[in-house]
gemmi code that builds the backbone of each chain (N, CA, C; Angstrom):
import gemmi

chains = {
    "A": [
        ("UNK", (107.687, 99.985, 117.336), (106.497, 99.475, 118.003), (106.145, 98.088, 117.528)),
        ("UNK", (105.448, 97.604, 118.279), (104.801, 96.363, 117.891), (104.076, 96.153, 116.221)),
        ("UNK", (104.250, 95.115, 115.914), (104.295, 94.983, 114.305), (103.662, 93.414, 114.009)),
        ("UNK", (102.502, 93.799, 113.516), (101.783, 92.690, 112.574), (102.028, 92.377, 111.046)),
        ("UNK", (102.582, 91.657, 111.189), (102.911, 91.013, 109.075), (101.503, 90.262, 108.415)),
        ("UNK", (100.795, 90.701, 107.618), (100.016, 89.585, 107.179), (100.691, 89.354, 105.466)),
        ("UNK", (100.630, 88.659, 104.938), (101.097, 87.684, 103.871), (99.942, 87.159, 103.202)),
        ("UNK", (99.515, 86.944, 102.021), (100.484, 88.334, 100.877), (99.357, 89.213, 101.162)),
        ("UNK", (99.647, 90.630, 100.509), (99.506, 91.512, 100.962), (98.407, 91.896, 99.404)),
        ("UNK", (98.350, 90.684, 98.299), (97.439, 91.328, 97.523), (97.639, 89.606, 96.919)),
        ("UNK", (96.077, 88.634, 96.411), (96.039, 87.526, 95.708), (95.054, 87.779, 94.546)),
        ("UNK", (95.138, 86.890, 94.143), (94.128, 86.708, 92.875), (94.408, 85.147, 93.059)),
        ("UNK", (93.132, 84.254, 92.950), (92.707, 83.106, 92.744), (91.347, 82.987, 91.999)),
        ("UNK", (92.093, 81.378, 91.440), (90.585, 80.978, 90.554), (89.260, 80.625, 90.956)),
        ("UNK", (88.055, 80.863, 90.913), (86.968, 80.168, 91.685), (86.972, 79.093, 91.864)),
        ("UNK", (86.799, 78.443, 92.962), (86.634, 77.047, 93.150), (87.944, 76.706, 93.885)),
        ("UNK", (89.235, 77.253, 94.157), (90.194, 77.071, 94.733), (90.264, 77.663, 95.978)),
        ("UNK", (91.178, 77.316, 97.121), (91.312, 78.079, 98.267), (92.535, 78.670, 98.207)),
        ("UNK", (92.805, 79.681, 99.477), (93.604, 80.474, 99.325), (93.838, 80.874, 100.561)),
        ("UNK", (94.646, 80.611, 101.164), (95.594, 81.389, 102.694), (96.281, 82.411, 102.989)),
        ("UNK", (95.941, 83.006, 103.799), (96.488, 84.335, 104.292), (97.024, 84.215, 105.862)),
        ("UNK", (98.106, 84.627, 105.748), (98.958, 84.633, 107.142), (98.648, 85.641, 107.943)),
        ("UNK", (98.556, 85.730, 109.151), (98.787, 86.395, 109.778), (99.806, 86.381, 111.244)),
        ("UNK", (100.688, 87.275, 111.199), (101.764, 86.879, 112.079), (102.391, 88.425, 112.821)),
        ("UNK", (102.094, 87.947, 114.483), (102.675, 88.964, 115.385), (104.225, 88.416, 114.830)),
        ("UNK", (105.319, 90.228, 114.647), (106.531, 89.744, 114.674), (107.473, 89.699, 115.797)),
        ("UNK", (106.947, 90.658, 116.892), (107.785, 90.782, 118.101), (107.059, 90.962, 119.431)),
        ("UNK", (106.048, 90.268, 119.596), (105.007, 89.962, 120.668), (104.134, 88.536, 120.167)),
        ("UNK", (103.893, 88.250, 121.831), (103.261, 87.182, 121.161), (101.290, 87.683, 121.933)),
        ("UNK", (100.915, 86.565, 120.544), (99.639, 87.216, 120.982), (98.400, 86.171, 121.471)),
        ("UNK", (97.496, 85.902, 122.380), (96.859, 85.029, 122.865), (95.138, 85.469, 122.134)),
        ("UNK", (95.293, 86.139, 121.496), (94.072, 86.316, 120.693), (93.638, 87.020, 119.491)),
        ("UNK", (93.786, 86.669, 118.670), (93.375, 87.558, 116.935), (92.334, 87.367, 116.723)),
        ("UNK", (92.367, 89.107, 115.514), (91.191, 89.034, 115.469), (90.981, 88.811, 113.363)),
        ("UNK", (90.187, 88.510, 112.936), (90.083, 88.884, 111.365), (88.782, 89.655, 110.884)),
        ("UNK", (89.021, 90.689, 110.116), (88.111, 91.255, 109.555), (88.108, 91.290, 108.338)),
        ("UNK", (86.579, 91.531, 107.717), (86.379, 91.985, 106.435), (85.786, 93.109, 106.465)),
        ("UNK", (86.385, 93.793, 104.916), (86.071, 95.225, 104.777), (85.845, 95.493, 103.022)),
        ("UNK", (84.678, 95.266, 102.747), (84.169, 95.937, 101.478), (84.497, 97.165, 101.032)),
        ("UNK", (84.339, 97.680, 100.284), (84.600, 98.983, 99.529), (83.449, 100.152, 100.100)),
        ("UNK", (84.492, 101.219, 100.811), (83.162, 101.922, 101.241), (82.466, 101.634, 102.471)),
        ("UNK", (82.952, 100.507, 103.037), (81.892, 100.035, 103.957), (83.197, 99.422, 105.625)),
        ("UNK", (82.786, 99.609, 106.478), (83.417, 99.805, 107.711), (84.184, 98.193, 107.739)),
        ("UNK", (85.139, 98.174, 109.008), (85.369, 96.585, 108.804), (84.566, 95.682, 109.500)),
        ("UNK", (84.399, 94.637, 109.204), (83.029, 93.701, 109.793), (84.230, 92.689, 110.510)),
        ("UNK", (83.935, 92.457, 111.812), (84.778, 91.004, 112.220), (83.562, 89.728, 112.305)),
        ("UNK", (84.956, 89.015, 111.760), (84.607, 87.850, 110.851), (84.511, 86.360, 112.269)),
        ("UNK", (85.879, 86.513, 112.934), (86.229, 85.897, 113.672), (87.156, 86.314, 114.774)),
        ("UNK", (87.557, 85.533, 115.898), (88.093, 85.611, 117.196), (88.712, 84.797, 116.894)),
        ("UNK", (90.200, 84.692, 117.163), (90.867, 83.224, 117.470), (91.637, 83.271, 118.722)),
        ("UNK", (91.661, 82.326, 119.694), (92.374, 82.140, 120.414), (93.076, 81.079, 120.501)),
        ("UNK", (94.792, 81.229, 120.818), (95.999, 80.133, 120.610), (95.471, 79.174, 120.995)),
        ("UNK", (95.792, 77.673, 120.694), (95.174, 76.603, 120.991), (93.879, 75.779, 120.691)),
        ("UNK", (92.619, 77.185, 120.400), (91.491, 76.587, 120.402), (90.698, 77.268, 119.378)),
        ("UNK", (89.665, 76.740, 119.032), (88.618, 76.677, 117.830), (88.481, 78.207, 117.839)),
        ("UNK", (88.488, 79.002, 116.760), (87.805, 80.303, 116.557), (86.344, 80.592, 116.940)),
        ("UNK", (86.287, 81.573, 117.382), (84.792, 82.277, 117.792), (84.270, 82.715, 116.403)),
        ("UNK", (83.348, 82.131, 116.114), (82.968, 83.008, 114.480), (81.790, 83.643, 114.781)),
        ("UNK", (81.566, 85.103, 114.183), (80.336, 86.049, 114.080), (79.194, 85.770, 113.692)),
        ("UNK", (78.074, 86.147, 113.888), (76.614, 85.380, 113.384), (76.960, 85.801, 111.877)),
        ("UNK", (76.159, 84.773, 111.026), (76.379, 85.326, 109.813), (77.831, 84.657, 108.649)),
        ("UNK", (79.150, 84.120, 109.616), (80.422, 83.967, 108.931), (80.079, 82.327, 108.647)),
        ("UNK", (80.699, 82.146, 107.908), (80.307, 80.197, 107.770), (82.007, 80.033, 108.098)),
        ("UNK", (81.777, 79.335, 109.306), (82.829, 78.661, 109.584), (83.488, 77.688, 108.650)),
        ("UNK", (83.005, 77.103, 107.803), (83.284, 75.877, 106.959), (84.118, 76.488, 105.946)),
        ("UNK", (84.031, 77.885, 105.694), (84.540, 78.552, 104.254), (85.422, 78.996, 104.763)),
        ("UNK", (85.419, 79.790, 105.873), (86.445, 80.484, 106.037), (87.302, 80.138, 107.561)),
        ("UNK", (87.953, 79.378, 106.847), (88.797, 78.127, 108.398), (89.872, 79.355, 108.963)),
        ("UNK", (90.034, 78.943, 110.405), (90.740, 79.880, 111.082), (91.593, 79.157, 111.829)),
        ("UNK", (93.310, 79.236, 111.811), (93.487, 78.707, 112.527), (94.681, 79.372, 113.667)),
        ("UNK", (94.515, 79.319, 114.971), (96.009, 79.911, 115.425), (96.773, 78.749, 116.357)),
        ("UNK", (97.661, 78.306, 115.335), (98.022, 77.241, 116.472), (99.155, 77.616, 117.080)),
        ("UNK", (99.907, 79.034, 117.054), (100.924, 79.498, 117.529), (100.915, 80.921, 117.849)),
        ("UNK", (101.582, 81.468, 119.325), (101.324, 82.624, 119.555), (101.371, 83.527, 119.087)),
        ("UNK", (102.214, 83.360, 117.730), (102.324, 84.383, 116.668), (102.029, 84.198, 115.755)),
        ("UNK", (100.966, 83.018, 115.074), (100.979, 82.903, 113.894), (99.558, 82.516, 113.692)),
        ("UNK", (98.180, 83.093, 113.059), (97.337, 82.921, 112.691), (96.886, 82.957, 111.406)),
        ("UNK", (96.034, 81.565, 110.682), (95.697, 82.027, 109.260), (94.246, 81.682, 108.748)),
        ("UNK", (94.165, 82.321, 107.822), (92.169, 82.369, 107.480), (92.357, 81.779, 105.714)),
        ("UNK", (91.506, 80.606, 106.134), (91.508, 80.007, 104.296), (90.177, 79.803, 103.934)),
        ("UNK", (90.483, 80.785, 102.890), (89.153, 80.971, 102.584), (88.952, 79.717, 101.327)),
        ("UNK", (87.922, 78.872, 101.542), (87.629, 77.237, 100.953), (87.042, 77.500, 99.671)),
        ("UNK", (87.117, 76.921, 98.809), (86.233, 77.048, 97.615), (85.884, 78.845, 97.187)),
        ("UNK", (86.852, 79.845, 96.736), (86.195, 80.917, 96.667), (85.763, 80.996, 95.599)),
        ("UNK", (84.884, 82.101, 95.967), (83.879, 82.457, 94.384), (84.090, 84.344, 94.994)),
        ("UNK", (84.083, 84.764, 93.419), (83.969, 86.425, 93.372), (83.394, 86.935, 94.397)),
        ("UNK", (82.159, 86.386, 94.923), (81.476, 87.301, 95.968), (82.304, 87.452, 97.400)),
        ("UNK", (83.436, 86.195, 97.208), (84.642, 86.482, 98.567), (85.448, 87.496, 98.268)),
        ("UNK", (85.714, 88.510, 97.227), (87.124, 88.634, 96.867), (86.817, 90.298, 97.582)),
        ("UNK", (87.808, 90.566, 98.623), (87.297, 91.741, 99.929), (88.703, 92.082, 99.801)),
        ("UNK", (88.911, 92.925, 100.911), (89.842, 93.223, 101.769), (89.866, 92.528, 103.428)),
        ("UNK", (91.197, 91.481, 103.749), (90.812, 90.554, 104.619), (91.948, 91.481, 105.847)),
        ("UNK", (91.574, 91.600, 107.244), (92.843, 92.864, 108.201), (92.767, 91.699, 108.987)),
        ("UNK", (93.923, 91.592, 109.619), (94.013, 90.558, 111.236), (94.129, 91.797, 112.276)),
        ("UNK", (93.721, 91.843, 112.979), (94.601, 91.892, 114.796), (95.432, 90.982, 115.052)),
        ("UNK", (95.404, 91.496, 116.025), (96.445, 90.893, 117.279), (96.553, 91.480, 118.798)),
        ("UNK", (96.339, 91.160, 119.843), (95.761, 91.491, 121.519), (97.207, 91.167, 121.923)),
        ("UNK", (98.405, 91.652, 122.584), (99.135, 91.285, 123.035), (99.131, 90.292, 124.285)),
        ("UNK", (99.993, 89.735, 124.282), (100.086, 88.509, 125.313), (99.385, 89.090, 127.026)),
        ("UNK", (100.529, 90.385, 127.267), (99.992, 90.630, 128.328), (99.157, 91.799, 128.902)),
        ("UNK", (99.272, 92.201, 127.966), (98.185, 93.620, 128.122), (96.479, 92.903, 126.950)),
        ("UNK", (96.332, 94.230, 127.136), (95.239, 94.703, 126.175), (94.996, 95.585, 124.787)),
        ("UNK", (96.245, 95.902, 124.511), (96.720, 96.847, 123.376), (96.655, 95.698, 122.026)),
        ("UNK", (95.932, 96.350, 121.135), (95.670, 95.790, 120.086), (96.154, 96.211, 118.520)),
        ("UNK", (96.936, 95.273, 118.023), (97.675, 95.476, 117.058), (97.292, 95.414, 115.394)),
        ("UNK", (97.134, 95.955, 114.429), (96.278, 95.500, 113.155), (97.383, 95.548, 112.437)),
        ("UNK", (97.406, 94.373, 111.414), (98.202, 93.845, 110.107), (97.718, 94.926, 108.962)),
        ("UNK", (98.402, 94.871, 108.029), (98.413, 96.260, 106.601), (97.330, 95.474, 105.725)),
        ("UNK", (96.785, 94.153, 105.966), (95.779, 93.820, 105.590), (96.080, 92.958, 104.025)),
        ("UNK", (95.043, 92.470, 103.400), (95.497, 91.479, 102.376), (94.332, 91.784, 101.334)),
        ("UNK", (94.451, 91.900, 99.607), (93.509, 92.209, 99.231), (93.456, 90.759, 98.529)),
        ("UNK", (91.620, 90.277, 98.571), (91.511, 89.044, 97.729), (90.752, 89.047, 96.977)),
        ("UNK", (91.192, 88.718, 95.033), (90.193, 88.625, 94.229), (89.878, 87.548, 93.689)),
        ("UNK", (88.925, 87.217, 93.262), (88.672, 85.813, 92.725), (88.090, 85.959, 92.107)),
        ("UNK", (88.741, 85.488, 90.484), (88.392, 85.770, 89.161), (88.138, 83.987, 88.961)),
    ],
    "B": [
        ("UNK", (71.804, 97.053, 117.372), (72.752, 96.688, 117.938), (73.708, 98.213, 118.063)),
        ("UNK", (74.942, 97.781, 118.540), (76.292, 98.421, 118.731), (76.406, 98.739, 117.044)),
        ("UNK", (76.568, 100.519, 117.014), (77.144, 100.279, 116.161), (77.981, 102.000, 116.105)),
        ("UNK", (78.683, 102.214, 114.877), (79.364, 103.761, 114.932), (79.072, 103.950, 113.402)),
        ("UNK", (78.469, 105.460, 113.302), (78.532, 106.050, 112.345), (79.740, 107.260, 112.306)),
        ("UNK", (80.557, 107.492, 111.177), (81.201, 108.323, 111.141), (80.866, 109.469, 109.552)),
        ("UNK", (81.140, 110.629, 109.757), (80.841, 111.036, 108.199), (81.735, 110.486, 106.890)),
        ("UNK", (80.879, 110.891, 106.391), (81.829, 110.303, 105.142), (82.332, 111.096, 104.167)),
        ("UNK", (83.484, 110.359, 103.838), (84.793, 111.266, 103.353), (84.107, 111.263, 101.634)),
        ("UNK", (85.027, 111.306, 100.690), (86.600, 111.553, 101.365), (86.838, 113.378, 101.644)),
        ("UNK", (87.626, 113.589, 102.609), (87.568, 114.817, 103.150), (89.030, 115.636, 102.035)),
        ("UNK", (89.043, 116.912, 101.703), (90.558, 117.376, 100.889), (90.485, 118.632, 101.881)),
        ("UNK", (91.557, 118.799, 102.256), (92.024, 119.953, 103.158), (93.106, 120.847, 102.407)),
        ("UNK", (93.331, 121.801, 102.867), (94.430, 122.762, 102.712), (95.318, 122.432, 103.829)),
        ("UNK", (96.804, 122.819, 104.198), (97.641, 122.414, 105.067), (97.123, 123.869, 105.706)),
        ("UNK", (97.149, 123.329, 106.972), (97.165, 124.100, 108.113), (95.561, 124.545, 108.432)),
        ("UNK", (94.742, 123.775, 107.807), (92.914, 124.242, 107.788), (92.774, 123.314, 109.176)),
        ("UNK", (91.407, 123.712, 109.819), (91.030, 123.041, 110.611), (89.830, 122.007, 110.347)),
        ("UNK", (90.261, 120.502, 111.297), (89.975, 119.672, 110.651), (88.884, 118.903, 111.788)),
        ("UNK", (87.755, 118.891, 111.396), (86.700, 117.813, 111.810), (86.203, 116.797, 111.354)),
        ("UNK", (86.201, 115.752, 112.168), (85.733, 114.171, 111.978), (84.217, 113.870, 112.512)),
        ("UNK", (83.367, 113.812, 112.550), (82.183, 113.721, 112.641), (81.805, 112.154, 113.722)),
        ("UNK", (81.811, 111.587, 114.294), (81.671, 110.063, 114.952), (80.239, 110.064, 115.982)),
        ("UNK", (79.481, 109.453, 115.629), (78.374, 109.137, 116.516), (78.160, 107.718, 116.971)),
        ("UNK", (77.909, 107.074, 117.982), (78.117, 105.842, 118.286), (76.731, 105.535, 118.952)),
        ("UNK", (76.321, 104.092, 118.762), (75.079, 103.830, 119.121), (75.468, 102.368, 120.118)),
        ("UNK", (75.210, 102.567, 121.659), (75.575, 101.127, 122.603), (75.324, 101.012, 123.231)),
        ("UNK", (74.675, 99.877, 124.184), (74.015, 99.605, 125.185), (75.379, 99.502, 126.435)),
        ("UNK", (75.465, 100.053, 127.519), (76.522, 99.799, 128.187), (77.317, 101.240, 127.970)),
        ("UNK", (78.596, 101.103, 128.703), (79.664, 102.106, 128.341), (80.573, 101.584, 127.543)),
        ("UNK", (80.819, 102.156, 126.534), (81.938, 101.680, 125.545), (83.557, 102.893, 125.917)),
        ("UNK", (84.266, 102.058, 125.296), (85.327, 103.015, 125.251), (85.469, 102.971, 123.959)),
        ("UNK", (86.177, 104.417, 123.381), (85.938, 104.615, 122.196), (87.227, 105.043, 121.542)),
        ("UNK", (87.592, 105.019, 120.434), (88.845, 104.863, 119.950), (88.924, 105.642, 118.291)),
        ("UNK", (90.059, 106.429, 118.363), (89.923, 106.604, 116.951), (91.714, 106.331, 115.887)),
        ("UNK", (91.114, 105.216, 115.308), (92.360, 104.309, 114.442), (93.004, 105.296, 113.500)),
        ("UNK", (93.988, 105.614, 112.973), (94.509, 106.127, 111.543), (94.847, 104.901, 111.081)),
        ("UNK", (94.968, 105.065, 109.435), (95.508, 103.400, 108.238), (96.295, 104.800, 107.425)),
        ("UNK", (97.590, 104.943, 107.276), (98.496, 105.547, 106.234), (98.547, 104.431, 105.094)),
        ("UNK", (98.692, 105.084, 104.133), (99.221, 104.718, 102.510), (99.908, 103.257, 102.815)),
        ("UNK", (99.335, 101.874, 102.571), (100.146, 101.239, 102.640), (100.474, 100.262, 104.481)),
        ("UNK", (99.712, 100.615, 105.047), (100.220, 100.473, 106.490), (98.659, 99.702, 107.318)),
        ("UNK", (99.402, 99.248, 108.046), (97.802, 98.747, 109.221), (97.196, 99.996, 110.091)),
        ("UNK", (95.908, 99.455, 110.487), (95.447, 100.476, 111.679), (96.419, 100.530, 112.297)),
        ("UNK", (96.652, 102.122, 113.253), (97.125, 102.103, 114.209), (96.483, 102.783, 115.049)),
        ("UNK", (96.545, 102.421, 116.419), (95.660, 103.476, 117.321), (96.058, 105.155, 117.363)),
        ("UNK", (94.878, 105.573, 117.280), (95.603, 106.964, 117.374), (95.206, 107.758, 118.584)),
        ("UNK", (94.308, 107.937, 119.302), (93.641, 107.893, 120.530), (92.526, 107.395, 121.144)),
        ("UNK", (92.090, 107.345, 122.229), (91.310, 106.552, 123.129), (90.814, 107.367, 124.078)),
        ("UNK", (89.390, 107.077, 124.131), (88.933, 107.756, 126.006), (87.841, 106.439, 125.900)),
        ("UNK", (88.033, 106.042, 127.623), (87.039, 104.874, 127.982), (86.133, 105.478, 129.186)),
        ("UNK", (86.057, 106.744, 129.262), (84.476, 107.194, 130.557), (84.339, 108.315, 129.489)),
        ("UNK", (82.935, 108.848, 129.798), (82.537, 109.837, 129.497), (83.156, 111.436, 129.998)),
        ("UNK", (83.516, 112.397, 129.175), (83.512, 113.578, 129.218), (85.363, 113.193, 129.379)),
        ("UNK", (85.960, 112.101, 128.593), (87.507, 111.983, 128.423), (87.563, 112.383, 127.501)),
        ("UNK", (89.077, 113.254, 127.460), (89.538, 113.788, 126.243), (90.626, 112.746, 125.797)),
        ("UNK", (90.608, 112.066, 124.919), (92.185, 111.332, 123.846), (92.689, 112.235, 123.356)),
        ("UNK", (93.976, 112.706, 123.014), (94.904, 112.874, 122.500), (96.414, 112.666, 121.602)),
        ("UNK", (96.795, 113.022, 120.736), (97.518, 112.609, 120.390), (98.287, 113.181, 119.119)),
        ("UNK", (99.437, 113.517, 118.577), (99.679, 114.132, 117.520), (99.143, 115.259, 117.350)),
        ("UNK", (98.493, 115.867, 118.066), (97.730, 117.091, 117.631), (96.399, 117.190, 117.802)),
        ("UNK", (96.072, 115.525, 117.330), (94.729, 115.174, 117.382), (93.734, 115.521, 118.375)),
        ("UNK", (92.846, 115.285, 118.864), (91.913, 115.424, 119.700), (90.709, 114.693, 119.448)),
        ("UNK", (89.934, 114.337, 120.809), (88.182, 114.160, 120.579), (87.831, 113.637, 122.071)),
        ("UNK", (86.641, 114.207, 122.510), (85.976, 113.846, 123.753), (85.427, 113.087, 123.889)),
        ("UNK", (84.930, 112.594, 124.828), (83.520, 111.492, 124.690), (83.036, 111.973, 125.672)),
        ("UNK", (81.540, 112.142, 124.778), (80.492, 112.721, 125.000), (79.538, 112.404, 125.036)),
        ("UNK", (79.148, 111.672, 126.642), (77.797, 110.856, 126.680), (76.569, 111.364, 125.875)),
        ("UNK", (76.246, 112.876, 126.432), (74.739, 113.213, 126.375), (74.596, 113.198, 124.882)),
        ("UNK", (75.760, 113.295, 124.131), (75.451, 113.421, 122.743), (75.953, 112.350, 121.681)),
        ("UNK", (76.227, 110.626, 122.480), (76.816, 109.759, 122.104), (77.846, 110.334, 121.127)),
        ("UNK", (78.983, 111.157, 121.238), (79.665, 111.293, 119.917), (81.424, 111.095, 120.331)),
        ("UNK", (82.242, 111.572, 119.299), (83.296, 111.152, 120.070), (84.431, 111.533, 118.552)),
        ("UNK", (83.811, 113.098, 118.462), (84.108, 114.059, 116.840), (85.946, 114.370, 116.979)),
        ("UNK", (86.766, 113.522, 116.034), (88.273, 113.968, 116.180), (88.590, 115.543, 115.179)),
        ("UNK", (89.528, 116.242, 116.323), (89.591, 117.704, 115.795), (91.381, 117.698, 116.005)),
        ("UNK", (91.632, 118.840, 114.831), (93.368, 118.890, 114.781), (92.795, 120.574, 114.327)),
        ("UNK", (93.935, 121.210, 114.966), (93.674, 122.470, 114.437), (94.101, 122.949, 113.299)),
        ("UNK", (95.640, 122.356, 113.201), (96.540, 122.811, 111.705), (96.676, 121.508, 111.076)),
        ("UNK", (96.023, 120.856, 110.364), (96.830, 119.734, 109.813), (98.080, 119.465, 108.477)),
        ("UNK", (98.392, 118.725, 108.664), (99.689, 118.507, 107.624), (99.447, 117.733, 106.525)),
        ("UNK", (100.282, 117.863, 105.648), (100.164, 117.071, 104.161), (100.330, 115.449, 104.898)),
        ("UNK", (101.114, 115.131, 105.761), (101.718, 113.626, 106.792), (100.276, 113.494, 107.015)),
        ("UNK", (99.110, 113.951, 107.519), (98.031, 113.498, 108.033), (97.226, 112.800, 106.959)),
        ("UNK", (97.369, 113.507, 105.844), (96.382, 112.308, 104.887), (96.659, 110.916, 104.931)),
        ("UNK", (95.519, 110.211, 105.683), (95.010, 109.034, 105.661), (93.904, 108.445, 105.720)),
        ("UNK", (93.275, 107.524, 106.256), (91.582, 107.401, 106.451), (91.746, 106.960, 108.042)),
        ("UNK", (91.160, 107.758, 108.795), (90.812, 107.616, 109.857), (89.366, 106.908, 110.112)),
        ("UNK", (89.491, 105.827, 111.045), (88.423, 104.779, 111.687), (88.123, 105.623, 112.649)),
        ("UNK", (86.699, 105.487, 113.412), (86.070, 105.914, 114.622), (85.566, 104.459, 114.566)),
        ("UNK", (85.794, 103.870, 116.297), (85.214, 103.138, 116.885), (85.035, 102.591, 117.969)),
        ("UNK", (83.829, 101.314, 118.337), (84.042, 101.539, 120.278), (84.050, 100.176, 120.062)),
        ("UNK", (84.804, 99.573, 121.663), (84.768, 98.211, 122.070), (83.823, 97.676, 123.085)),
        ("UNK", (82.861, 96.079, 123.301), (82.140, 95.920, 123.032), (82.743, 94.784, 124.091)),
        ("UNK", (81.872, 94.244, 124.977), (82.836, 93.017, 125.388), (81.077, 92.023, 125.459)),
        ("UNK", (81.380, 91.302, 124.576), (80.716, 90.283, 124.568), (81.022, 88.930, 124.345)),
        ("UNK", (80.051, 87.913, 125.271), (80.700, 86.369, 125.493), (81.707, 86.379, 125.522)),
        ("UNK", (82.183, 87.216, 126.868), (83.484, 87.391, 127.451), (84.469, 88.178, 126.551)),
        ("UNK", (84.708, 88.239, 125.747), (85.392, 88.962, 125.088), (85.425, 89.995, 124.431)),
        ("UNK", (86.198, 90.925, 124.406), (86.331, 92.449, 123.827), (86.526, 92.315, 122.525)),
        ("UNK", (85.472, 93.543, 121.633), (85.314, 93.141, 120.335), (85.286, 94.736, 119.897)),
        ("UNK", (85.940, 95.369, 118.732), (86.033, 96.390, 118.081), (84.890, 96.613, 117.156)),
        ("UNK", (83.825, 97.377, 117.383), (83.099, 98.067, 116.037), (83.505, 98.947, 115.791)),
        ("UNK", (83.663, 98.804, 113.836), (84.230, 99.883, 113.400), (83.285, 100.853, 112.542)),
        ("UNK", (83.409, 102.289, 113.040), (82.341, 102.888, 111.188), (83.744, 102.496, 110.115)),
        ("UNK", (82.867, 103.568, 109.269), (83.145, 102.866, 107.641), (84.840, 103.531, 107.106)),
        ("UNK", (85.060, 104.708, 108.101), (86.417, 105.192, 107.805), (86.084, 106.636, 107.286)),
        ("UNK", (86.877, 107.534, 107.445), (86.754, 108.763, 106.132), (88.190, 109.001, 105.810)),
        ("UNK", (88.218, 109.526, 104.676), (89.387, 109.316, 104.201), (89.929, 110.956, 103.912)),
        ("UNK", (90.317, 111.159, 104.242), (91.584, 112.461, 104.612), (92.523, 113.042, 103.673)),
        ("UNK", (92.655, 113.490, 102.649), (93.585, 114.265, 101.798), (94.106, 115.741, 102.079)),
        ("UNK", (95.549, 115.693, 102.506), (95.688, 117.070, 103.069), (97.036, 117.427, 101.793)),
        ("UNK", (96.259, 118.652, 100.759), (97.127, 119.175, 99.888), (98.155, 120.312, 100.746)),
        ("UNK", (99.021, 120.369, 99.661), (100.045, 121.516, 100.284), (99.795, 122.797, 99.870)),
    ],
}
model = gemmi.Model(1)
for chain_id, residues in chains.items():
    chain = gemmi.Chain(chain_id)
    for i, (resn, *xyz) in enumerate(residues, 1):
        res = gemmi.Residue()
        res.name, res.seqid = resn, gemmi.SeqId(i, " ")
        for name, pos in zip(("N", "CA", "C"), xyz):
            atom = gemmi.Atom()
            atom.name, atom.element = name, gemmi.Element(name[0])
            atom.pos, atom.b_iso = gemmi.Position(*pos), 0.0
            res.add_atom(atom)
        chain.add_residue(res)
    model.add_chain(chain)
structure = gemmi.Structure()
structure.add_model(model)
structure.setup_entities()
């Protein structure tokens, strides 16, 4: 079946540094991702929308400035999270909407700590 | 707003016990509603779907209706397997400023001993 890779799959960074996470359809291409966060215990929250080509949709509440989104390829979307501090360090999941349907695909997700 | 409550885990079963998921959903509109499995290690995957009221999803064994009068949308397996422990998502989609958007509850998490 259809298969989402996100990269890496577990970080640790220093505060004050950024840090990128891939996300990548491997055998579909996809015209819209999605990224979530998911605390401990607590459901996943979406963060952002991206669609190929153009600026991410961000959720009330997400600061666009911290957490940059970008998909500039049908298979390849990534979320950098800017300057982190501990209170970022989550569990980060992508989607993925296939090109021509509506069937929606989720990555094994990425854990981020920031010590 | 939109949102889904599901009970909360973590749930421990015996193999072959019968198994209920609890999901209540709160939405303005008709949602279609969906319930994800995440195995050890792995992404969501869909595990079934109903988008009108009084649909049954299916799948693996699985089951769950949607059930307007009682906003709910409770996944049931009759025998489950040691393979089923995972944390199962309940949730509905949402289409706002044009676009379709997933709320998720919080997950319960599933342990099925042998």
């Amino acid at each position: 079946g259809a298969v989402v890779s996100q990269h890496p799959s577990r970080v640790i960074c220093k505060s004050g540094t950024s840090v990128k996470i891939e996300c990548r359809s491997l055998d579909f291409q996809a015209t819209t991702m999605f990224w979530y966060r998911q605390f401990p215990k607590q459901s996943l929250m979406l963060m952002a929308t991206s669609n190929e080509g153009s600026k991410a949709t961000y959720e009330q509440g997400v600061e666009k400035d911290k957490f940059l989104i970008n998909h500039a390829s049908l298979t390849l979307s990534t979320l950098t999270v800017t300057s982190a501090h501990p209170e970022d360090s989550s569990f980060y999941i992508c989607s993925a909407r296939v090109y021509w349907g509506n069937t929606i695909y989720f990555g094994e997700g990425s854990w981020l700590t920031v010590v | 707003g939109d949102s889904v409550t599901q009970m909360e885990g973590p749930v421990t079963l015996s193999e072959e016990a019968f198994l209920t998921i609890n999901c209540t959903y709160t939405a303005t509109g008709y949602p279609s509603l969906f319930w994800y499995v995440q195995y050890p290690g792995e992404g969501l995957q869909l595990l079934l779907k109903a988008t009108k009221a009084d649909d049954k999803g299916s799948n693996k064994g699985f089951e769950a209706t949607y059930r307007k009068e009682t906003t709910s949308f409770h996944l049931e397996k009759g025998s489950v397997q040691v393979s089923d422990s995972a944390v199962y998502f309940c949730a509905l989609s949402i289409t706002q400023g044009g676009s379709e958007k997933l709320v998720f509850g919080k997950g319960t998490k599933l342990t099925v001993n042998p």
